[in-house]
C-alpha positions in Angstrom: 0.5 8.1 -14.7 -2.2 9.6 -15.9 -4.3 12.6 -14.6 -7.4 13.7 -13.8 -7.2 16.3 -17.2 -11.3 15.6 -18.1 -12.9 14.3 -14.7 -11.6 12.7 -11.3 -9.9 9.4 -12.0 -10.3 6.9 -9.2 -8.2 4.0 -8.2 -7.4 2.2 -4.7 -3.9 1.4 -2.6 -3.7 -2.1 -3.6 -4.8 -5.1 -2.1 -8.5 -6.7 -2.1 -10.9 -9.4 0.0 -9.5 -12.4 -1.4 -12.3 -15.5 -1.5 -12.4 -17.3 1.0 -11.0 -20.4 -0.3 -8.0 -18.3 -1.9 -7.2 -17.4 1.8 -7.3 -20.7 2.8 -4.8 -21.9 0.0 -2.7 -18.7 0.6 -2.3 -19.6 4.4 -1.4 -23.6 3.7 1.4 -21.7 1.3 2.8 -20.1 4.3 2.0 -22.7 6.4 4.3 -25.2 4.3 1.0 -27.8 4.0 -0.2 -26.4 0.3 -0.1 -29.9 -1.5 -1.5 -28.7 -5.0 0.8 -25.8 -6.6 -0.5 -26.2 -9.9 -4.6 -25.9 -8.4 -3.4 -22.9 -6.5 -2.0 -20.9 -9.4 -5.1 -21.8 -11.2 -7.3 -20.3 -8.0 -5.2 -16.9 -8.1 -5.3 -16.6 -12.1 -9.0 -16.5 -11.8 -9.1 -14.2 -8.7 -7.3 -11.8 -10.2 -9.7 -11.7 -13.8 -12.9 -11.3 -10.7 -11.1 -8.9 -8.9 -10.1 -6.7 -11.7 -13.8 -7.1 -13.4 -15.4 -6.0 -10.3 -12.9 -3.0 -10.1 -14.3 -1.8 -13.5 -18.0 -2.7 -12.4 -17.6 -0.8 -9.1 -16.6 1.8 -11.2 -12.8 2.0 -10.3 -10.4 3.4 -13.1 -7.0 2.4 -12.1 -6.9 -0.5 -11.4 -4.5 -3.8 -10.2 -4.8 -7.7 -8.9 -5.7 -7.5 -5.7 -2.2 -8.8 -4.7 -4.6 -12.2 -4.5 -1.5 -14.1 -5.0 0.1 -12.6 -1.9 0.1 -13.1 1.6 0.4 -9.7 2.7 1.9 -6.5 0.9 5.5 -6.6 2.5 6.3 -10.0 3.6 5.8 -11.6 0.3 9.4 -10.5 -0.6 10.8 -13.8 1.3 10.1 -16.0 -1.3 11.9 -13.9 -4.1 15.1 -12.6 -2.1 17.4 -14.7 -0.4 18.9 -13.8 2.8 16.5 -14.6 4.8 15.5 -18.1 7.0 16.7 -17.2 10.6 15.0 -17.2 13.5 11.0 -15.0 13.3 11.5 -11.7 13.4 11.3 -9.1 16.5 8.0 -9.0 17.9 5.8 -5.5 16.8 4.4 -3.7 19.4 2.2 -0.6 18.6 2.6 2.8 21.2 -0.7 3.9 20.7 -2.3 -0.3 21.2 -0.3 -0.3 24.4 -1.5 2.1 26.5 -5.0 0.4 25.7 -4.6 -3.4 26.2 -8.3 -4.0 27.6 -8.6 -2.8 23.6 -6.4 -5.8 22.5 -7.4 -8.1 25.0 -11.2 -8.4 24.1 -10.2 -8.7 20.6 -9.9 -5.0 19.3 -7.5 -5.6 16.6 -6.9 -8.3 14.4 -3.6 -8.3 13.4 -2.9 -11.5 11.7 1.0 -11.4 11.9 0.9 -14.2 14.1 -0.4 -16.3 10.8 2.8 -15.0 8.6 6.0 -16.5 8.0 8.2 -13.4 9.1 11.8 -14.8 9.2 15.2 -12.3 10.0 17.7 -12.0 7.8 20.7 -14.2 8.1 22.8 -13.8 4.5 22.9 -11.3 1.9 20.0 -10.0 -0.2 19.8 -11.1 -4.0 17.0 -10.9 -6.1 16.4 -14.9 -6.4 13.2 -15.7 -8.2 11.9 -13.4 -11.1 9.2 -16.5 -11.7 6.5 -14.9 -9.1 6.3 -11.8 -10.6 6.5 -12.7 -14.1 3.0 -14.6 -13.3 1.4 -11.9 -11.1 2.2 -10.2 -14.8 0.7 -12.4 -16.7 -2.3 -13.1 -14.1 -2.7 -9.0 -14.5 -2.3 -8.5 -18.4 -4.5 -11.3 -19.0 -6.9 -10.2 -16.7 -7.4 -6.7 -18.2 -8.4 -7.6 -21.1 -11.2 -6.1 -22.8 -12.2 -4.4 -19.4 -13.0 -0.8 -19.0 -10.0 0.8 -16.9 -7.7 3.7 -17.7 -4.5 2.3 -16.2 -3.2 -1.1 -14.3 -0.8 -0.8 -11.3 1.3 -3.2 -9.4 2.4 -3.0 -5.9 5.8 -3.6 -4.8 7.3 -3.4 -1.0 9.5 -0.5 -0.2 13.0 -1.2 1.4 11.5 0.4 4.5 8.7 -1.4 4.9 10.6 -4.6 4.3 13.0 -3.8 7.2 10.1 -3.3 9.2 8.5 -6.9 9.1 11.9 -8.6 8.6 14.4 -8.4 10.9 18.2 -7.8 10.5 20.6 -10.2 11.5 23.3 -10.1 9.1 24.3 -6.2 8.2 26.4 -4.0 10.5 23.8 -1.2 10.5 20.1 -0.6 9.7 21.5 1.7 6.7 23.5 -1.1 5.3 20.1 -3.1 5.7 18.4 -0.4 3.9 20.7 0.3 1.2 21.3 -3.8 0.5 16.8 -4.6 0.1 16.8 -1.4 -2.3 19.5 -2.4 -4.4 17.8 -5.9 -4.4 14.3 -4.7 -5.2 15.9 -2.4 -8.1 14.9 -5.7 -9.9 11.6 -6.1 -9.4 10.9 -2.2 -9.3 11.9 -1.8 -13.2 10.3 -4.8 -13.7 7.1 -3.9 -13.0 7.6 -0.7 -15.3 8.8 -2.5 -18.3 5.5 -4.8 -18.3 3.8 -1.9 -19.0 2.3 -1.4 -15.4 2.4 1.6 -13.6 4.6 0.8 -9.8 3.1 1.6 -6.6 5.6 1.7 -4.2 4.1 0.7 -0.3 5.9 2.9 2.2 4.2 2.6 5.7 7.8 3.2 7.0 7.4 6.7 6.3 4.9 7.1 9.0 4.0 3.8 10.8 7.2 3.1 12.1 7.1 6.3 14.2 5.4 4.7 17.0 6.3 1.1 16.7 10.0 0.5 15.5 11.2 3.9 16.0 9.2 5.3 18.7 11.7 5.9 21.0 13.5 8.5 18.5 13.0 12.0 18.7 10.7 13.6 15.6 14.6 15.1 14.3 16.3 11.7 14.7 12.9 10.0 13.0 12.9 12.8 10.4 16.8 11.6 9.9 15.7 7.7 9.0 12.9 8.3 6.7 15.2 10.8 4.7 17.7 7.6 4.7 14.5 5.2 3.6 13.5 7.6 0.6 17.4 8.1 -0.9 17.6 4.2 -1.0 14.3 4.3 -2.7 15.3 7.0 -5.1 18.4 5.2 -5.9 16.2 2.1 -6.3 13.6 4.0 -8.9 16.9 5.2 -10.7 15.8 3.4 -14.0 12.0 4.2 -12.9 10.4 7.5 -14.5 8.9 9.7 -12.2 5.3 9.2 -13.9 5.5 5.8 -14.5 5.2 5.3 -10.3 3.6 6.4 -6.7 4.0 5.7 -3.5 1.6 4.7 -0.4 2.3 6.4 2.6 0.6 5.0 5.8 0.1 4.7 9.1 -0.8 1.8 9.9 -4.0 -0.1 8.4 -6.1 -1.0 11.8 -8.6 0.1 14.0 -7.0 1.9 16.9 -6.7 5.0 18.9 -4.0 5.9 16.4 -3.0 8.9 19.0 0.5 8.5 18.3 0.5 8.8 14.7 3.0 11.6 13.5 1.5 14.2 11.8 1.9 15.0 8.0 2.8 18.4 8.5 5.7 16.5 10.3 7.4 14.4 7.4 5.7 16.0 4.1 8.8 18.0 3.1 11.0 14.5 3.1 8.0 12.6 1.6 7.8 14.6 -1.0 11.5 14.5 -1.9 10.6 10.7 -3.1 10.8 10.4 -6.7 7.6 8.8 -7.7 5.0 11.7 -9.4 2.3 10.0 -7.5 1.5 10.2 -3.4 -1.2 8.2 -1.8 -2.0 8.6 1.6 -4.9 8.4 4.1 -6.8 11.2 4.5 -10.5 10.2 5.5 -10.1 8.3 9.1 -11.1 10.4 12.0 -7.0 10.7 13.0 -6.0 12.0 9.6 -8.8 13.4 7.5 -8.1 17.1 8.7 -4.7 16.8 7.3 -5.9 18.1 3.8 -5.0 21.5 5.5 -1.5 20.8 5.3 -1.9 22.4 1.7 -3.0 25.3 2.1 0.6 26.0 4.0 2.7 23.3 1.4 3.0 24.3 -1.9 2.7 20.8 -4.3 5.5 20.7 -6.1 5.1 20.7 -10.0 4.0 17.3 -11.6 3.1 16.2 -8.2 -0.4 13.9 -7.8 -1.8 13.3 -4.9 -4.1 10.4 -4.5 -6.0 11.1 -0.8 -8.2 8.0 0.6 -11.3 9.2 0.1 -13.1 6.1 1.6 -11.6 4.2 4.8 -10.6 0.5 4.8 -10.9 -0.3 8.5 -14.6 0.3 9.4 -18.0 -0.8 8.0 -19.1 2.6 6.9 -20.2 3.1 3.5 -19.6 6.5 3.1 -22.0 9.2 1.3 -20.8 9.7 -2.3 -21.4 13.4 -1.5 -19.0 13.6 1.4 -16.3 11.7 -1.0 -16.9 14.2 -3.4 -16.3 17.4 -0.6 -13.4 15.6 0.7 -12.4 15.6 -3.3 -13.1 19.4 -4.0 -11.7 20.5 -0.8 -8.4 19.3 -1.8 -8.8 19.8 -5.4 -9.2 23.9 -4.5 -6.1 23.8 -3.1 -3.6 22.0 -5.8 -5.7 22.3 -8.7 -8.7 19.6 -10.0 -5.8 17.8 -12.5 -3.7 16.8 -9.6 -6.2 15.0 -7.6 -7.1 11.1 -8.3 -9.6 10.0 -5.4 -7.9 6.7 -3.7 -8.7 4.8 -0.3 -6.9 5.1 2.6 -5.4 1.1 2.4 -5.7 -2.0 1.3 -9.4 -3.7 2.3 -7.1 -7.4 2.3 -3.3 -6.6 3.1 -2.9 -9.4 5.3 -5.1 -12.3 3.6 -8.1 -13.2 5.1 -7.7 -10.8 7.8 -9.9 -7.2 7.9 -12.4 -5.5 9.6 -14.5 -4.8 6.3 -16.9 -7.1 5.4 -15.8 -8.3 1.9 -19.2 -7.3 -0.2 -19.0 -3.9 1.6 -15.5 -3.4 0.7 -16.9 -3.0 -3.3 -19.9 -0.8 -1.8 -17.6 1.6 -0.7 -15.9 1.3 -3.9 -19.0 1.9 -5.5 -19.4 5.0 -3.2 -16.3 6.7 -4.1 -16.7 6.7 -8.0 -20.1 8.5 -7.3 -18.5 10.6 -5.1 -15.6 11.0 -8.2 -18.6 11.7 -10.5 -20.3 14.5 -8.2 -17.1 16.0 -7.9 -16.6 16.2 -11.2 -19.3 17.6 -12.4 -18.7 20.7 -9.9 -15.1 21.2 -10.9 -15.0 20.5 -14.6 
């Protein structure tokens, strides 16, 4: 990875508005109806070269495909691992959504499972079919170019998050679950490294799954799992060099009271025990944006990079460039200016066609953040 050694590098968590038509083609896919293959690799080839040239116009330095060719950011796994064709997975119920439903009921959230292809798992777990990520290489490499970017990244699921959307059916324990996806996703994981792309790994396990699949556990017992979730991830990453990865913690990317979110302070010792040099994480929505405190009490240990959302991705707001750039230096004063790379809280698309941001506002707030990196800049440098 590289750092922010001359000004604020800025990059995003990973998945983008996808056209409208591209959303359309991407739910037939899941739907079983998609009766032109070839037409719809054509349609995400040249999604990906618009998505990654309006990440460089928008001012974005790290940059990655949009995931346009996937249907969401964990799910997508099914069609390159076997193992799994039983019956939909368990139904997800939020803590904090619950004890609003009036919130639900008129429409509140959006949450767009109900459109994805979620099946359990029934068999073992074998990396099946390189084929889809050899061409969202391709797609990415051909896309960059001769644009104006300082990095590409790809996003990959973590075991975690995979357990969370796809339900086991088939191994003794959730461990044996665990341990079974990581050494599965080893494959695509050293993949992505050995194209020459950095690996973002997407962890909402580490702090979603508090209060939906593990919200009746106690904070120790909780405290217990993720520890679990980040050794199979480290023994996943074993061929993966620290710097050549980061991980995406999150807690969930919708609008909501959010009230039962665990708090960093809470899990940022075991978090930071995951190998990856980089850590992305929200830090700007109204539940989490005081959490930039939690350094001033944790030291960030050497070679560490944090990468805070300094923009949300579940509201309309274009934030002020000048608040991006406080929210920047605050943390910046903390852990020093070269181990801060300004990010966004999530993904503006990571269930396609589904999101609260407007699609064209999505890049104004991109646009917003790399003046914001720019202000900073200038002040710390």
């Amino acid at each position: 990875m590289k750092r922010s050694s001359e000004r604020i590098l800025t990059t995003h968590t990973g998945s983008l508005p996808r056209p409208e038509d591209l959303a359309a083609l991407l739910q037939a896919k899941e739907s079983g109806e998609l009766k032109d293959a070839d037409g719809f690799a054509v349609r995400v080839k040249s999604a990906v070269a618009d998505a990654v040239e309006r990440q460089a116009r928008a001012g974005v330095d790290i940059v990655n495909d949009g995931e346009m060719g996937k249907p969401s950011y964990s799910t997508y796994v099914m069609d390159r691992l076997s193992g799994f064709g039983g019956e939909k997975s368990s139904r997800l119920q939020a803590a904090d959504l619950a004890e609003f439903p009036s919130f639900t009921k008129r429409g509140g959230r959006e949450t767009g499972v109900a459109v994805l292809k979620r099946p359990s798992c029934t068999g073992p777990i074998v990396y099946s079919d390189t084929e889809a990520m050899r061409t969202d290489f391709a797609n990415l490499n051909g896309a960059v170019q001769g644009a104006k970017y300082e990095e590409a990244f790809v996003s990959a699921a973590s075991p975690g998050v995979i357990s969370f959307f796809l339900s086991n059916h088939y191994y003794p324990s959730h461990e044996a679950y665990i341990r079974a996806i990581a050494d599965a996703m080893k494959t695509e994981y050293e993949a992505i490294v050995e194209a020459g792309f950095i690996l973002q790994i997407d962890c909402p396990d580490l702090a979603m799954s508090r209060h939906i699949q593990f919200k009746d556990l106690s904070l120790a017992d909780f405290r217990k799992t993720i520890a679990l979730h980040i050794d199979a991830l480290n023994h996943a990453l074993t061929n993966v060099p620290p710097e050549r990865s980061r991980l995406h913690l999150c807690w969930g990317n919708y609008e909501g009271p959010h009230h039962h979110d665990v708090a960093l302070s809470d899990i940022i010792d075991i978090v930071l025990q995951a190998k990856p040099q980089g850590l992305s994480y929200e830090a700007s929505n109204p539940r989490h944006a005081h959490e930039w405190a939690v350094f001033e009490e944790i030291k960030l240990p050497e070679g560490k990079v944090l990468i805070p959302g300094v923009i949300d991705s579940v509201t309309n707001f274009v934030e002020h460039p000048r608040l991006v750039a406080q929210r920047i230096e605050q943390l910046a004063k903390l852990v020093g200016r070269e181990n801060v790379i300004a990010g966004t809280d999530c993904g503006f698309g990571t269930i396609a066609g589904v999101s609260r941001v407007d699609g064209e506002i999505a890049w104004a707030k991109f646009q917003s953040m790399a003046e914001g990196a720019r202000i900073a800049s200038d002040r710390l440098w």
